[in-house]
KOLGUKE-132033 format. One line per field, with one value per residue (C-alpha): residue number from 1; residue in one letter; chain; x negated, y negated, z negated. Coordinates in steps of 0.001 Angstrom, whole numbers. Each point is the difference from the previous one (the first is absolute). Layout:
REM residues N
pos = NUM|...
code = a|...
unit = A|...
xx = X|...
yy = Y|...
zz = Z|...
This chain:
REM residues 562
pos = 1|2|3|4|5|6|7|8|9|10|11|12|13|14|15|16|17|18|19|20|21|22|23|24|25|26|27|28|29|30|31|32|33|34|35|36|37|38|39|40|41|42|43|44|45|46|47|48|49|50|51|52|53|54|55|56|57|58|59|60|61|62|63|64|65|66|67|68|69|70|71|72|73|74|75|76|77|78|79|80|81|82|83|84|85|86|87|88|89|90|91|92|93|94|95|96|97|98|99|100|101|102|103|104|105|106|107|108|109|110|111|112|113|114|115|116|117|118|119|120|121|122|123|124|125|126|127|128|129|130|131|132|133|134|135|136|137|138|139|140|141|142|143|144|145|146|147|148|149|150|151|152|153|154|155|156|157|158|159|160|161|162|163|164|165|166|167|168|169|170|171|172|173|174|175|176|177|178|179|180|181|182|183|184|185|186|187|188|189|190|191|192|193|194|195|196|197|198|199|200|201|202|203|204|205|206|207|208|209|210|211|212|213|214|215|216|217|218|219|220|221|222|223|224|225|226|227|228|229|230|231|232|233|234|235|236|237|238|239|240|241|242|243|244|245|246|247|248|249|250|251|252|253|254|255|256|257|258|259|260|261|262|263|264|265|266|267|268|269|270|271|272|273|274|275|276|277|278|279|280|281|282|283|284|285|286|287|288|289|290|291|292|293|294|295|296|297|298|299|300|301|302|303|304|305|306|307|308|309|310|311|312|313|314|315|316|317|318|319|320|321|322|323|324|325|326|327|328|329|330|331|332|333|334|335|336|337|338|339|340|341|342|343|344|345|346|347|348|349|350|351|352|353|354|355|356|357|358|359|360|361|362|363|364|365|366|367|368|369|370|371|372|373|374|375|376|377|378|379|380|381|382|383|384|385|386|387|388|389|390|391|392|393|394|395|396|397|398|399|400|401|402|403|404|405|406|407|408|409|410|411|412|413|414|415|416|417|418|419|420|421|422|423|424|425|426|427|428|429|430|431|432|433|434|435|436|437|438|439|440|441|442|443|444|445|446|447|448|449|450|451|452|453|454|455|456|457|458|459|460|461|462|463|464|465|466|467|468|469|470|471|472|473|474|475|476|477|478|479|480|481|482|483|484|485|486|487|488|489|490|491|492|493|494|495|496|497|498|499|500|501|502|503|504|505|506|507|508|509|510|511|512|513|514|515|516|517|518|519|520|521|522|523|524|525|526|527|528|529|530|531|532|533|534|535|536|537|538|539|540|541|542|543|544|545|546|547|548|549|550|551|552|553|554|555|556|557|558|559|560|561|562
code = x|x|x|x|x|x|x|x|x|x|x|x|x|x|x|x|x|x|x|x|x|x|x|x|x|x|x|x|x|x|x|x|x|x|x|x|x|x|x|x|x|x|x|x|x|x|x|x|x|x|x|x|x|x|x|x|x|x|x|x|x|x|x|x|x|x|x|x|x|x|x|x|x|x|x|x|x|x|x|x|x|x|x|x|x|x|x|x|x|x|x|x|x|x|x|x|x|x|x|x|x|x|x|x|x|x|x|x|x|x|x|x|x|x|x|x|x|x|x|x|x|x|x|x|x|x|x|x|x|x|x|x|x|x|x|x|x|x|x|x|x|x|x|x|x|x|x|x|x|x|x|x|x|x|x|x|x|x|x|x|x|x|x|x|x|x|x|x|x|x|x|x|x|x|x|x|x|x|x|x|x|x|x|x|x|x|x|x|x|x|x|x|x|x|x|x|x|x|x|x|x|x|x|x|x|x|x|x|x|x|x|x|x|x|x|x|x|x|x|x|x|x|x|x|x|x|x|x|x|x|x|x|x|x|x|x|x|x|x|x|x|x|x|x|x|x|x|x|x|x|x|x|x|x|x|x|x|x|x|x|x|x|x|x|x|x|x|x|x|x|x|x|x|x|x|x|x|x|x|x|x|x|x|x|x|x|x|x|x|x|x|x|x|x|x|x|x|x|x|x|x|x|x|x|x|x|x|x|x|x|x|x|x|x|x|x|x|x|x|x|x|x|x|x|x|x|x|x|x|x|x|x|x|x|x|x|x|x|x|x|x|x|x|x|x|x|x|x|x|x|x|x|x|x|x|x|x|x|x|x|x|x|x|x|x|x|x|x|x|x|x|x|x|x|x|x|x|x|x|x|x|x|x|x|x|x|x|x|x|x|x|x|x|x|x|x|x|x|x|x|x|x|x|x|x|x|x|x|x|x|x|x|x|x|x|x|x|x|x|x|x|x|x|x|x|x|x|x|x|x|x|x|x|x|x|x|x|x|x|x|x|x|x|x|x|x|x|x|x|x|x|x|x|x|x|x|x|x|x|x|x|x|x|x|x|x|x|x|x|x|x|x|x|x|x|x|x|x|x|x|x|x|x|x|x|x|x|x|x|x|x|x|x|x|x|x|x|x|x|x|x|x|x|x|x|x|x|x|x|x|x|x|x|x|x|x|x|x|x|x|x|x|x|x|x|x|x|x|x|x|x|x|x|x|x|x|x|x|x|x|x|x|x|x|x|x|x|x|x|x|x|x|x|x|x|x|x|x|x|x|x|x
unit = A|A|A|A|A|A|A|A|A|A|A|A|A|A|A|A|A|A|A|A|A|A|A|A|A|A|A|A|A|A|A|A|A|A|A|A|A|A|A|A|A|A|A|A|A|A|A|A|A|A|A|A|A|A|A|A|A|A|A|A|A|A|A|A|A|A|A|A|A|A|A|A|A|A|A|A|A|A|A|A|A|A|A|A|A|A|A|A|A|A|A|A|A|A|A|A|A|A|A|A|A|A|A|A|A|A|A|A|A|A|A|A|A|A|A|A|A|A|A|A|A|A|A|A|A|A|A|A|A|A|A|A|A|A|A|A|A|A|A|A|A|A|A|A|A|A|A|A|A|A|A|A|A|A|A|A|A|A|A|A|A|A|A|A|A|A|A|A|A|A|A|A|A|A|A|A|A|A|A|A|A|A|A|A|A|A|A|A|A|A|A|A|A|A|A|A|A|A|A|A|A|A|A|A|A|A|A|A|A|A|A|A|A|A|A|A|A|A|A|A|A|A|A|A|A|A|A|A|A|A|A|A|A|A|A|A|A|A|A|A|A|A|A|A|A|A|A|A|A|A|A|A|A|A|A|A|A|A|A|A|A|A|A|A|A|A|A|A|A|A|A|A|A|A|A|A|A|A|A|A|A|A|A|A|A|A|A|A|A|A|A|A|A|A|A|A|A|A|A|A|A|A|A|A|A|A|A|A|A|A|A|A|A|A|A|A|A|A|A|A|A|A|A|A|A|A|A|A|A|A|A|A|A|A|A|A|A|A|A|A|A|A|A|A|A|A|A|A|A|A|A|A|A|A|A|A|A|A|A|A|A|A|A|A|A|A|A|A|A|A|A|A|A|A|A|A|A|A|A|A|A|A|A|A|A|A|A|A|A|A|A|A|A|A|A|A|A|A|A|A|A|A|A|A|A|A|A|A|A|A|A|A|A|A|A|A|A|A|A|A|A|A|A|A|A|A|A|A|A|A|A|A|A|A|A|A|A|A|A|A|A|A|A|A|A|A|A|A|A|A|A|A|A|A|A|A|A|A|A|A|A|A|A|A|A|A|A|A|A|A|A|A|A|A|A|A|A|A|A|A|A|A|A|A|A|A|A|A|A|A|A|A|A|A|A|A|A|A|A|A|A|A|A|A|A|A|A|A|A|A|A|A|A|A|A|A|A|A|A|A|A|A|A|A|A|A|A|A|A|A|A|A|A|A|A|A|A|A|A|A|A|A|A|A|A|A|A|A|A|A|A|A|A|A|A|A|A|A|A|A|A|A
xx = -99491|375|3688|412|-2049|2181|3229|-1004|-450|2946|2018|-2071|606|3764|181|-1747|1884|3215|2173|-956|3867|754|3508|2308|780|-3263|-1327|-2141|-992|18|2028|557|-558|1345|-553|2122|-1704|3060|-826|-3111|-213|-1417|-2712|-1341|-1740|-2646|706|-2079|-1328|-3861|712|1329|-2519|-125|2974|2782|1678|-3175|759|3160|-1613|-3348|895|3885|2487|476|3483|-704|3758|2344|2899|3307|2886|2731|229|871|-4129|1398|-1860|3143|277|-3777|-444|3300|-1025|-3166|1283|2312|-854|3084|909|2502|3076|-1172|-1356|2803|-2198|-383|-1113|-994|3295|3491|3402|2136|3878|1714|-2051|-703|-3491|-3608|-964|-3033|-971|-1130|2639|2300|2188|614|-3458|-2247|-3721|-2139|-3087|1708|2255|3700|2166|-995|1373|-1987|-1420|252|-118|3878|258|-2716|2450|-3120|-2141|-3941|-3437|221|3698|-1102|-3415|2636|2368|-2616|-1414|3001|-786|-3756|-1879|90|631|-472|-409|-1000|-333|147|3424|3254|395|-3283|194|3587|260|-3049|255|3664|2873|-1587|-3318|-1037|-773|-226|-1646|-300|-520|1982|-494|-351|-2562|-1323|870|699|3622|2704|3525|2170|771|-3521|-9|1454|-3831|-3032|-2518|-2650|-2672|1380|1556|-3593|-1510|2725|-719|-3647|656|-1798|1814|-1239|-3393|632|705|-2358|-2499|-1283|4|-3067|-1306|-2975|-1366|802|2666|2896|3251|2497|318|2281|307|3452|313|386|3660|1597|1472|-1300|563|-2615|954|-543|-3608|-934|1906|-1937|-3534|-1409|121|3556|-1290|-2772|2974|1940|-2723|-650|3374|-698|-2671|1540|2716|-1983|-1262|2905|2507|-3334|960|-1822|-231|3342|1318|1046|-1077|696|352|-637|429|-1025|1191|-2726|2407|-2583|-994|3685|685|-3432|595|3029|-2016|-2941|841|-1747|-3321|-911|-3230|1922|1794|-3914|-1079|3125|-635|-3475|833|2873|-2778|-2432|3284|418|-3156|-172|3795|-1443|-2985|1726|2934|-3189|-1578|3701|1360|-2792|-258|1217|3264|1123|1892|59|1714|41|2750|1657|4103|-891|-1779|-13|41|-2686|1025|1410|-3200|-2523|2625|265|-3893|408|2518|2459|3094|1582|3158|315|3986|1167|2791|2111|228|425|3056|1557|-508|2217|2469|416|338|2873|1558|920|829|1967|1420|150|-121|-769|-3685|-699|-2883|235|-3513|-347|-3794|-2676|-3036|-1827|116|3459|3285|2579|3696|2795|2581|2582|-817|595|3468|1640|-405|1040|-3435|-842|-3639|-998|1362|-2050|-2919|-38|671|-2910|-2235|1145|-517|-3350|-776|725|-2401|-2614|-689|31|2154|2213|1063|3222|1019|2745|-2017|-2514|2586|838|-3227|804|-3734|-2082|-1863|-3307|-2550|1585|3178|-986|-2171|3291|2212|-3152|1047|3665|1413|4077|-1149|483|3202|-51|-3214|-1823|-3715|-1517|-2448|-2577|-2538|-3605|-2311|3573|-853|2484|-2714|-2847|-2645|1150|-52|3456|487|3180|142|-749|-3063|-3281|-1454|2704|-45|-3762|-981|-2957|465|-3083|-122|-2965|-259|-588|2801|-1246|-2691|-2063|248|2240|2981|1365|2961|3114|1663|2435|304|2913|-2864|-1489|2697|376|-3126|-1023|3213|-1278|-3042|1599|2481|3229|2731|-695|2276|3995|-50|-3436|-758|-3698|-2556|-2757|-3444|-1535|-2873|-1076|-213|-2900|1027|887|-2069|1409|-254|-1482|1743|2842|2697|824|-1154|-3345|183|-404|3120|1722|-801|379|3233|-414|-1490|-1076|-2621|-3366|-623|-3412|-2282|-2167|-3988|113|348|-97|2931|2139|-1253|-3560|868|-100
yy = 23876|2959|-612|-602|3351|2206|-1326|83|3830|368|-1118|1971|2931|-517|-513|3147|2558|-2006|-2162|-3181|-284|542|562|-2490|3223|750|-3578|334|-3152|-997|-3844|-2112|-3281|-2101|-3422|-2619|-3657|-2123|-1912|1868|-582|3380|-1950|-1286|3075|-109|-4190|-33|3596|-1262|-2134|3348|1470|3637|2104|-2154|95|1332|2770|360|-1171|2429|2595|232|114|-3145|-479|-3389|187|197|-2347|-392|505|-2027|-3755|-700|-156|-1236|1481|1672|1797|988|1343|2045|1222|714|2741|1562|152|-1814|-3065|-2658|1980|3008|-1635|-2526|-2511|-3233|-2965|-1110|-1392|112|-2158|2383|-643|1069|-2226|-2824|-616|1435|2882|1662|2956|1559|-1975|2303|-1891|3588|-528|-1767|-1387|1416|-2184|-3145|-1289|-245|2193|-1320|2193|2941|1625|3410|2055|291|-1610|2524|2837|2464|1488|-739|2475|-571|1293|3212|619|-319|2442|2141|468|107|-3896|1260|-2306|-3367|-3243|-3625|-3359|-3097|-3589|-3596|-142|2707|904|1108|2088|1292|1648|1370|2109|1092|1303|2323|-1591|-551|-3687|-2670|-3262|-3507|-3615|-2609|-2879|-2831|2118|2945|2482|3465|827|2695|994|1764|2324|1557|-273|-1582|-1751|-388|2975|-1303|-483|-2302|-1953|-48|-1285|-2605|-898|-204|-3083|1681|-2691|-2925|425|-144|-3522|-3318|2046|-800|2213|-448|1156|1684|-3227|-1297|-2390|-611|1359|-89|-469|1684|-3065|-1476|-3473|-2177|-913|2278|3004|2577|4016|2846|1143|-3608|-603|3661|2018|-1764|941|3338|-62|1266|3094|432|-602|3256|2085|-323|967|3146|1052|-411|2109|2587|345|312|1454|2743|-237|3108|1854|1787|3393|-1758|-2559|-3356|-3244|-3350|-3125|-3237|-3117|-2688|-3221|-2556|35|-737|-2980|-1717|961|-1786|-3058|-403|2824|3298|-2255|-2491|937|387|2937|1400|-352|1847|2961|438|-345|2483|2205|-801|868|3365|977|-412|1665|3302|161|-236|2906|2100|162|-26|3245|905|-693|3896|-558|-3152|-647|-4276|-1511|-3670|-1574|-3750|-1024|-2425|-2128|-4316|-2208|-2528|-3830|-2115|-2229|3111|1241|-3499|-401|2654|-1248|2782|-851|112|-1060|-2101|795|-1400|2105|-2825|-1544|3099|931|-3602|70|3621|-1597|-2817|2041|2285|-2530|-1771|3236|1273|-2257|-3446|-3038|1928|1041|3113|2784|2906|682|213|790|-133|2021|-105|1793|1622|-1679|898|-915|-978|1878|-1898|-2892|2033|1839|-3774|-211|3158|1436|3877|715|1230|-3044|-2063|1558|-619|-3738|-692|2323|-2511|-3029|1064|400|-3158|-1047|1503|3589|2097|2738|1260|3911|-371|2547|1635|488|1546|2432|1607|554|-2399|-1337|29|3133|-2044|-601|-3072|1314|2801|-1758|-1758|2974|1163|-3435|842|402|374|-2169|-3257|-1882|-1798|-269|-891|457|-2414|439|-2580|-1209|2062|-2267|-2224|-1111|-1652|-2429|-2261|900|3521|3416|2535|3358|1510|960|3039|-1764|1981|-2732|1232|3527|733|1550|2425|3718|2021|3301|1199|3624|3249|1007|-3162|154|-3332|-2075|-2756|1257|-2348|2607|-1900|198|-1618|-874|2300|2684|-534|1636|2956|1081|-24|1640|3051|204|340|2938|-2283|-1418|-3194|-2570|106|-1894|5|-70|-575|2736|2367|-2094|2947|-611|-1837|3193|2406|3032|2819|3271|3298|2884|2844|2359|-2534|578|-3955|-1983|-1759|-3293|-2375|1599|-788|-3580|-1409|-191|1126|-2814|-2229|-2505|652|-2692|-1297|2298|-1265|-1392|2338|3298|-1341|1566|-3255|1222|-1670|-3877|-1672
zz = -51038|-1850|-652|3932|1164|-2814|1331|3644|-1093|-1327|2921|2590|-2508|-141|3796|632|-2013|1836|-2998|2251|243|-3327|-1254|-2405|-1794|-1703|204|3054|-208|-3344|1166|2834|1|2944|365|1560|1311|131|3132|1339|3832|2103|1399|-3455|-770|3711|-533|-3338|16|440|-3367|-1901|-2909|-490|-1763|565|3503|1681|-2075|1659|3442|1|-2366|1180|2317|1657|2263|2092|2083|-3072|818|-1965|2684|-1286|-169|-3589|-1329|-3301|-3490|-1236|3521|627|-3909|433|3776|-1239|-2764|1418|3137|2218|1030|-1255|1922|-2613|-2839|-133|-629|2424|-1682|-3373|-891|1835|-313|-2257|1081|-3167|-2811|3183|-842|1302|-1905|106|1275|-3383|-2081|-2228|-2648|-1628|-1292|-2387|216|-2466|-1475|-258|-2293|985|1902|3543|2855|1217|3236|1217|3229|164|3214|1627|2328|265|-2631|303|-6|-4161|-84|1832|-1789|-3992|1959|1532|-3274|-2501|-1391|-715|2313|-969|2236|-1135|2428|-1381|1918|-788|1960|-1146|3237|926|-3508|490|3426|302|-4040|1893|-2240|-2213|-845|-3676|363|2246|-1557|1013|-1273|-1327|2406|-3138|-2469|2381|-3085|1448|183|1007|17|-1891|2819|-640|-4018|-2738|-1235|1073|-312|-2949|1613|2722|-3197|-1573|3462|114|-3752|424|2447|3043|2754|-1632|638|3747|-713|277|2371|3022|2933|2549|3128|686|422|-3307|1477|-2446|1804|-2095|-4025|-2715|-2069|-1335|1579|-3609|-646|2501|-106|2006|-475|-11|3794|995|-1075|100|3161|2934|-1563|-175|-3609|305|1868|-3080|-2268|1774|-124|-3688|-570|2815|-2407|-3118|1328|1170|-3154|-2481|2200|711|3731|1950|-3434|582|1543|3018|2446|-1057|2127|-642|2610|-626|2037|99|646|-345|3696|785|-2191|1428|3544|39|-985|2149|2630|1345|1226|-2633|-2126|-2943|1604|698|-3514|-1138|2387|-1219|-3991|965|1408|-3065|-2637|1872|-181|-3944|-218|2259|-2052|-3532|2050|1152|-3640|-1589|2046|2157|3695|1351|-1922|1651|3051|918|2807|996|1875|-544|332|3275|1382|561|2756|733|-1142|2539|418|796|2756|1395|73|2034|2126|-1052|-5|-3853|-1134|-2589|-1514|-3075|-1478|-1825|2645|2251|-2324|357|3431|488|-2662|1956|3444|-1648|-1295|2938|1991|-3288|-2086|1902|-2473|-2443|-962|-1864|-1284|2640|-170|-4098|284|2177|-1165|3270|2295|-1873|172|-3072|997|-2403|728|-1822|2133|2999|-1603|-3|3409|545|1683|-269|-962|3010|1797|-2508|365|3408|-464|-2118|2287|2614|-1662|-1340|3193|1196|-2958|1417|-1102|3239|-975|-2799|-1583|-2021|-2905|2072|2957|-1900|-2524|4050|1459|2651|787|3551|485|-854|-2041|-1398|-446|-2100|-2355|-755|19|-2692|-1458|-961|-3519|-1388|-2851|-8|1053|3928|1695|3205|557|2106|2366|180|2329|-611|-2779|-1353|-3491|-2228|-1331|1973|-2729|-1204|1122|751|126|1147|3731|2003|1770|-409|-2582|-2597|874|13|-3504|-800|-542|-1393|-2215|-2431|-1579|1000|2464|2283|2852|-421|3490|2080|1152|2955|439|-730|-3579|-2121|-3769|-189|811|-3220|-2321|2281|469|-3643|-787|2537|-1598|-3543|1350|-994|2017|1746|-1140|603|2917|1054|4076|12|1119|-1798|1325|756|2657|-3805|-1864|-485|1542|-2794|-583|1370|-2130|1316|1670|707|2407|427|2720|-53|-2340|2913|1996|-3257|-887|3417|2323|3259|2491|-3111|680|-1641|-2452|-515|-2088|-2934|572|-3165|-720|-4027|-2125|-1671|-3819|-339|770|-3418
C-alpha cells in the first residue's frame, strides 16, 4: 500500500507541474512497453472482463484508456501484416507487407516474409538462413525513437514467432529474439549481432524451456486441458507440446524480464521501447476456435500473467515512468459448427482442392489436353500465379490475373482484387474496396485476393483468420501512463493510431509512412503556463466538431494501480 500511495503521488506530482507527455529526448518515460495478443478478438476484453483479477487488463480497462471501435482497414489480417501495421503505423500498401509468406518469382519457391539468405541464425548450431526486416518499405515508431535520439534509446521485440519479433523492433532495433520451433532456445540473426548477448546464452544454458514440459495446464476448475508431455516414441518439438498452452506466454515473459534486467531497459538517457508478441493465443485459437473454454482459460491466465509482468515493471522502473499500450495483430472467426448452430451460413472451402479445381478450369480454357499449375498456391483467401505457366501460353499478367479471379469465382469466393488492379488504384469507392486497396503490396510475384463469403473457414473443426469481415478486424486498443485520461472511448480508431500517437507524445516523427491519427479526445489535456499566449489546452487537443468520448467514472490518475 505504501508503494501504491508513493507512486500514485508521484504521477499526480508529475501531471501537475505538466511532463505528463514526456519527451523521448530526456527519457520522459523511462520505456514503453507495448504488447501484442496474436489473435485477441475486440470483444474478448467486455466477453471475459467479469472473470479479469486486478492489475492485468483491468488495469488497462479501469485505470486506462480503453478504444472499443479499433478496426484494421485492410483485408490481409495476417500476423506479419498486423505486427508491421501496428509499428509503423500504415497499412500493407505502405508497409509492404501482405501476408506471412509470398511466391518469390526469381528463386520459384514461397519465401517468407522475414526470410533473408544474406543472414545467419544465431543460437543454433549451423549456418541456417536468417530473418530480417529487409522486406519492410517503411521504417517503424523504434526506427524514429534510435534516430530521434542519435541511437541512444534502445528498441528490442521478442516473440515465439520471427515475425512477430522482426517487424515490430524495425530496422534499427538492437535485438529481436525468438524461438527455435524443435528446442524453444532463444535465437536471432545475424542482421542484429554476430552472438548472442550472455545472458540470453546463460538463460538458454540453464535449460529454462524444458521445464515447461510434462505439466499440466488446468482450468479454474481443476479440469486437465491440455498437457506438455512428450507422447513416448514420437517425436514431437517444443512449439508442439508447449505453443497452445499458456505456458508459452509465461515462457515470453521470463525472457521480457530477464531482458529488462541486463540490457537495464528504462535506466538510459532516452526512452526505450520494448514490444512483446504473445503468440500462444494464436496457435490455440486455430485449434479449438474463438468460443471453446480453452480459449476462456487462456484469456484469463493471459490476464493473471499480465498482472504479475505490470507488477514486477511497476517495482522494476516505477509506475510514473511507464507508458503501456495493448493492441493484438487480428482477430478469428468462429468454427464452422458454432456458426451453423446458429444457422449462419459458413463456408466450408478446402484450398487443395480449391487450387485443383482453378487448375483444372484454366486448363481447359488455356491449354486444352493438356493440364497444368496456373494457380501455384493457394493460401486462402490469396491466390499466387506461376507466371511461367502463363508465359507458354502466351498470357500477360494482368490477363492472368483476371482468369484466376474468374475461375475462383466460379469456385465460390464472391469476388476477387488482382495485383495489377490494385498497383493502379483501380478499386470501387467503398468500404470494401479500400480495405483491399489498404491490402496491396509490389512484393511478391502474381496475385489475386479473393473475396470470400462472411464466416468461410478452410477447415470444419478449425478457426481462420484472413478476411476483412469484422471477426478478423476487431482487436483491442488501450493506453496506461500519464499522458492518458482513464475511460471508454467508443470514438472510432485504428491500430495504425497506435504508433502515431505515441510518436506525438515523444516529440519525434511518426513513422515514414504513417497515416494514422494523434487519439487525442484520450489524452489529459496539458498545463498552460501562466501568462501564455496559446490557446486554451482543450481548443488544442480536439479538432473542431470532434465527438466527445466517454469520460472516466474516475477522476484517479493511471500511477497508483499495482
Amino acid at each position: 500500500m505504501r508503494f501504491l500511495l508513493r507512486a500514485l503521488g508521484v504521477g499526480l506530482l508529475l501531471c501537475v507541474s505538466g511532463t505528463c507527455f514526456g519527451s523521448a529526448y530526456n527519457a520522459h518515460p523511462k520505456l514503453i512497453v507495448i504488447i501484442v495478443i496474436d489473435q485477441f478478438r475486440g470483444d474478448y476484453l467486455e466477453r471475459y472482463r467479469d472473470q479479469f483479477g486486478e492489475g492485468g487488463f483491468r488495469l488497462l480497462l479501469e485505470r486506462g484508456a480503453n478504444f472499443t471501435d479499433c478496426n484494421y482497414d485492410y483485408a490481409n489480417t495476417h500476423t506479419a501484416a498486423g505486427h508491421a501495421t501496428l509499428l509503423s503505423g500504415a497499412y500493407s500498401n505502405g508497409h509492404g507487407i501482405h501476408a506471412n509468406s509470398w511466391w518469390d518469382r526469381q528463386t520459384k519457391r514461397m519465401v517468407t516474409s522475414v526470410q533473408d539468405d544474406g543472414t545467419r541464425l544465431i543460437g543454433l548450431a549451423g549456418s541456417l538462413p536468417g530473418a530480417s526486416p529487409h522486406n519492410l518499405l517503411a521504417d517503424t515508431l523504434g526506427d524514429e525513437l534510435k534516430l530521434a535520439t542519435q541511437g541512444k534509446a534502445r528498441v528490442f521485440g521478442i516473440a515465439l514467432k520471427d515475425r512477430a519479433a522482426i517487424f515490430p523492433a524495425g530496422f534499427a532495433g538492437d535485438g529481436a529474439y525468438w524461438i527455435d520451433y524443435k528446442t524453444g532456445r532463444w535465437i536471432t540473426s545475424t542482421y542484429y549481432r554476430s552472438e548472442l548477448p550472455k545472458w540470453l546464452s546463460d538463460f538458454n544454458g540453464s535449460k529454462r524451456a524444458e521445464k515447461y514440459l510434462n505439466k499440466e495446464w488446468k482450468d479454474s476448475s481443476g479440469r486437465v486441458l491440455r498437457t506438455t508431455a512428450p507422447v513416448p516414441g514420437q517425436e514431437t518439438s517444443f512449439y508442439d507440446l508447449v505453443a497452445a498452452t499458456p505456458f508459452a506466454n509465461d515462457y515470453e515473459f521470463e525472457l521480457a524480464r530477464e531482458l529488462i534486467t541486463y540490457e537495464k531497459l528504462g535506466s538510459g538517457p532516452a526512452t526505450d521501447l520494448l514490444t512483446i508478441g504473445l503468440s500462444a493465443n494464436d496457435v490455440l485459437g486455430h485449434q479449438v476456435g474463438p468460443d471453446s473454454p480453452e480459449m476462456q482459460a487462456m484469456a484469463v491466465a493471459t490476464d493473471r500473467q499480465l498482472a504479475e509482468f505490470f507488477d514486477f515493471l511497476g517495482h522494476q522502473i516505477g509506475l510514473a515512468n511507464l507508458w503501456i499500450a495493448l493492441s493484438a495483430d487480428h482477430g478469428i472467426a468462429p468454427i464452422a459448427s458454432m456458426t451453423k448452430r446458429l444457422r449462419i451460413p459458413a463456408p466450408i472451402v478446402s484450398p487443395g482442392k480449391l487450387r485443383a479445381q482453378v487448375n483444372q478450369l484454366l486448363s481447359r480454357q488455356l491449354s486444352p489436353g493438356r493440364s497444368a499449375e496456373y494457380l501455384k498456391v493457394f493460401d486462402y483467401p490469396v491466390a499466387w500465379l506461376d507466371d511461367d505457366a502463363f508465359a507458354a501460353v502466351k498470357v500477360k499478367e494482368e490477363d492472368a490475373e483476371h482468369l484466376v479471379g474468374e475461375a475462383l469465382k466460379q469456385a465460390g469466393l464472391r469476388d476477387y482484387y488482382t495485383r495489377s488492379q490494385l498497383a493502379r488504384g483501380d478499386v470501387p469507392n467503398t468500404s470494401t474496396g479500400l480495405r483491399f486497396l489498404h491490402s496491396y503490396s509490389p512484393l511478391g510475384g502474381w496475385y489475386v485476393l479473393g473475396v470470400p463469403a462472411p464466416f468461410t473457414v478452410s477447415s470444419p473443426t478449425e478457426a481462420d483468420h484472413m478476411s476483412a469481415y469484422t471477426y478478423d478486424t476487431h482487436v483491442p486498443l488501450a493506453f496506461y501512463g500519464l499522458p492518458f485520461q482513464p475511460g471508454t472511448y467508443r470514438t472510432h480508431s485504428e491500430p495504425i493510431d497506435l504508433a502515431v500517437t505515441f510518436a506525438s507524445l515523444l516529440g519525434i516523427n511518426s513513422p515514414t509512412h504513417a497515416v494514422g491519427r494523434v487519439l487525442t479526445e484520450a489524452l489529459a489535456p496539458a498545463r498552460r503556463a501562466e501568462n501564455s499566449s496559446r490557446p486554451p489546452a482543450d481548443k488544442r487537443l480536439h479538432p473542431p466538431n470532434s465527438s466527445d468520448p466517454v469520460r472516466p467514472v474516475s477522476a484517479v490518475a493511471p500511477g497508483g494501480s499495482w
